[in-house]
C-alpha positions in Angstrom: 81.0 110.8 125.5 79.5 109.9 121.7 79.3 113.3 120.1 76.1 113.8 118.4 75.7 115.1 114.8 77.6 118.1 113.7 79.1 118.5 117.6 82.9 117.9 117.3 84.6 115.0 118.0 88.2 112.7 118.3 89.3 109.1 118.1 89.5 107.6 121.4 90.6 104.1 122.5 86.3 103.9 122.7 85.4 105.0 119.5 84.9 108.8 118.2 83.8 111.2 121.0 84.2 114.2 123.0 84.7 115.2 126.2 81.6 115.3 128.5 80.8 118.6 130.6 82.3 117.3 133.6 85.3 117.8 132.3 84.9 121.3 131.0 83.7 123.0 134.0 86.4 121.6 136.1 88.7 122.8 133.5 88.1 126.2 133.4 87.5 126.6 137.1 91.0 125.2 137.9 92.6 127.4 134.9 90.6 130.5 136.4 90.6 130.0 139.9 93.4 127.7 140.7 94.0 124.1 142.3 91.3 125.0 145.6 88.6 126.8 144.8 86.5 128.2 148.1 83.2 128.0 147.3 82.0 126.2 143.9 77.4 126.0 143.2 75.1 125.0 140.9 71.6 124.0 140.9 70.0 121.1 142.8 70.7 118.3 140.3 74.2 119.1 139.8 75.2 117.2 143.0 75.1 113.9 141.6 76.5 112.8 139.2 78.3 116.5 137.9 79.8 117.8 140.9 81.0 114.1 142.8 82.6 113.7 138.8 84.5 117.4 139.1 85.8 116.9 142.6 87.0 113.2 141.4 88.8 114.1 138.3 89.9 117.5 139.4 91.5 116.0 143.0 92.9 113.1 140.6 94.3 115.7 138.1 95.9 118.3 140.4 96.8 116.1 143.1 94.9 117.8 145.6 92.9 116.4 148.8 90.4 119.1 148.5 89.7 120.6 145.6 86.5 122.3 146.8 85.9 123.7 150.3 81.8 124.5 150.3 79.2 124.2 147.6 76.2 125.2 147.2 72.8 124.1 145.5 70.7 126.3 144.5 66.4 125.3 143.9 64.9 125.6 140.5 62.4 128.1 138.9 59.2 126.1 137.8 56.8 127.7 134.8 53.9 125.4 134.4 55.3 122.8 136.8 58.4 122.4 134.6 61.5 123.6 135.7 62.8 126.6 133.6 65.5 126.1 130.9 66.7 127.0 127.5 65.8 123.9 126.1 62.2 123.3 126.7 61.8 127.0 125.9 59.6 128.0 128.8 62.4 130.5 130.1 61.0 134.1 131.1 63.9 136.7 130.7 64.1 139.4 133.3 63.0 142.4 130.8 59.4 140.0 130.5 59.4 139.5 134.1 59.3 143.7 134.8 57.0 143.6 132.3 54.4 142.1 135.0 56.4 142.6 138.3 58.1 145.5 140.1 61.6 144.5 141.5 59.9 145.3 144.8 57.6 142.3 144.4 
């Protein structure tokens, strides 16, 4: 993956890059959790292509059949029809929510 400005980055066969997030999470998990993990989830759009990419290289990497036995996906919260994240900003953090809401609500 091209690394953009001041994000690290090595010479490759491709040009200078780093490794893409794929990569990552299947790293950890397998250093944490071992070569089969039971249950492995995410949110909605993390089926295709970030999960079918982790079960590829991982199976590839440990030599495993399975390297997953169930995930699961998970819906997004939407502010203003957008769903909520970090990096458009529109995140409510659970302190603001109680703010408004009782954690009966």
């Amino acid at each position: 993956k091209n690394s953009k400005p001041g994000e690290p980055a090595w010479e490759s066969p491709w040009g200078k890059g780093r490794p893409g997030w794929h990569i990552e999470c299947s790293v950890v998990a397998s250093d944490i959790l071992g070569d089969n993990l039971d249950m492995h989830s995410g949110g909605s759009d993390l089926k295709f292509p970030h999960h079918d990419n982790e079960l590829a290289q991982s199976e590839a990497a440990l030599g495993v059949k399975q390297w997953v036995n169930y995930f699961t996906h998970a819906g997004h919260l939407h502010i203003k029809g957008l769903k909520m994240s970090k990096s458009l900003k529109n995140f409510v953090t659970i302190r603001q929510a109680l703010e408004h809401h009782s954690a009966r609500q």
